[in-house]
N, C-alpha and C positions, 0 to 999 in steps of 0.2 A: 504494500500500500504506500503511497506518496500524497501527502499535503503538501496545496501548494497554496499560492494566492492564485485566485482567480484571473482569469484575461478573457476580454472581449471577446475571442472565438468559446469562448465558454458557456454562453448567455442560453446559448440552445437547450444544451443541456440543462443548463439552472433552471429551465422553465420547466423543462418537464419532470423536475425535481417539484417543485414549487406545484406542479396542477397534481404531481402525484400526492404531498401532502395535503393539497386540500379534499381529495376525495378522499383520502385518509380521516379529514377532521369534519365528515359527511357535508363538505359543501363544494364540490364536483365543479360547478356552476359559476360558483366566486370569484373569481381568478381572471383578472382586466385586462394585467401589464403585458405588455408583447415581449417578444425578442429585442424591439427596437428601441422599448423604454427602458429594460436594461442594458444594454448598448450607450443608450444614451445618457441616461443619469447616475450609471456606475464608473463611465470610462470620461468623461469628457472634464473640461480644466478644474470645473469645483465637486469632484463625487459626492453623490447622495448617499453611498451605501460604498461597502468592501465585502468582500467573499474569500473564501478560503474553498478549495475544492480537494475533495480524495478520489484519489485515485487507484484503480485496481488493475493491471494490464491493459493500460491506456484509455481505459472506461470512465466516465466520472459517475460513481455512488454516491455520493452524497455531498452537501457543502454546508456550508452556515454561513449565513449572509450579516451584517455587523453594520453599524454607524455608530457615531459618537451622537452623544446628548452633552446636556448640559444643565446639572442640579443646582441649584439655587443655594443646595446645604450640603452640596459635594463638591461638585466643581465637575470638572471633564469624566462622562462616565462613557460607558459601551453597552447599545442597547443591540443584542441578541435577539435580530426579528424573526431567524428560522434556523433551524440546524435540522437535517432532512436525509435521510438515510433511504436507497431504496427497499422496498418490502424484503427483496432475495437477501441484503448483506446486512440488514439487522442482528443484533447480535455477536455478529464478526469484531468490534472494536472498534468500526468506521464512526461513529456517532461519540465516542470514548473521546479519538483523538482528533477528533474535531473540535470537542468540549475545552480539549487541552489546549488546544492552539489559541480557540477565543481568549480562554485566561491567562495563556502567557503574554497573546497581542495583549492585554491589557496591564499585563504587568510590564510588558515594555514602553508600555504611552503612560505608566504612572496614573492610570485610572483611579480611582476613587471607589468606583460602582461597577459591577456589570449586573445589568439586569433584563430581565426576557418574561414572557407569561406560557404559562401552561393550561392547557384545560384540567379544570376538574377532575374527568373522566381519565385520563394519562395515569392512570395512577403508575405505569411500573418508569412513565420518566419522572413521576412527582417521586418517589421512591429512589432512584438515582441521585436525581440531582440533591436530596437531603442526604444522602450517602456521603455524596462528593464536599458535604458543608455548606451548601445551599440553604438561604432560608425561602420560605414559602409565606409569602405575606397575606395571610387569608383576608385578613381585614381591608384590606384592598380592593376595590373593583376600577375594572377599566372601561374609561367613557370613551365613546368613537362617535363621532357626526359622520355620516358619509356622505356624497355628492348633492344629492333631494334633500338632506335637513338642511346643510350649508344653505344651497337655493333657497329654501322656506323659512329660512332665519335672516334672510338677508331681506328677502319680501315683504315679511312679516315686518323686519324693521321700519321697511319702506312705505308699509303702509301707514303704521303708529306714528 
């Protein structure tokens, strides 16, 4: 197996990495960004995101996709938006030393935080990642506006 950083002839594959997990997270359907949007907002002068990809005999299993955030009561952190193994090489350590790489990128940028969400239902990654020292912040929930509330919040204001 070989970790690497991600490159641009990569993106193919990261998609079909990314549409495999969401039918894994039963939402098949969910999945917007093209080839060309990551292409475009991972590779170009100011990246949106970084990647890390595994490699198996010049296949790519798995990646974990990454950006920096920025806490108010931390300072510079890494927010772990997907780490994404395929169905066949689960198990194998792909997903292991993908985990490892995000926290050492973070121990090399002097991170403060890294942080990612999990479903509920994951119990054997929730299980994992409290292994590995992981905390699980129950009392947490994550807010998301998508495309139509943005629109209807913006309306709404327009009209008030």
């Amino acid at each position: 197996m070989n970790i690497r950083k991600g490159e641009k002839k990569d993106m193919k594959a990261v998609l079909e990495l990314i549409q495999e997990l969401a039918a894994f997270e039963k939402e098949p359907h969910a999945v917007e960004v093209t080839v060309a949007d990551l292409e475009n907002d991972g590779f170009g002068a100011d990246p949106l995101f970084y990647t890390f990809v595994a490699e198996v005999k010049g296949t790519i299993v798995g990646i974990a996709l990454y950006y920096y955030r920025y806490s108010t009561w931390k300072g510079k952190t890494i927010h772990l938006e997907d780490l994404i193994v395929k169905e066949e090489m689960r198990g194998c350590g792909v997903g292991f030393e993908l985990y490892t790489k995000i926290i050492e990128q973070g121990k090399i940028d002097r991170v403060r935080r890294i942080e990612w969400a999990v479903l509920d239902w994951n119990t054997s990654a929730i299980e994992f990642y409290q292994k590995s020292g992981a905390k699980i912040l129950e009392e947490w929930r994550v807010a998301q506006m998508d495309e139509r509330g943005i629109s209807n919040f913006l309306e709404n204001l327009k009209a008030n």
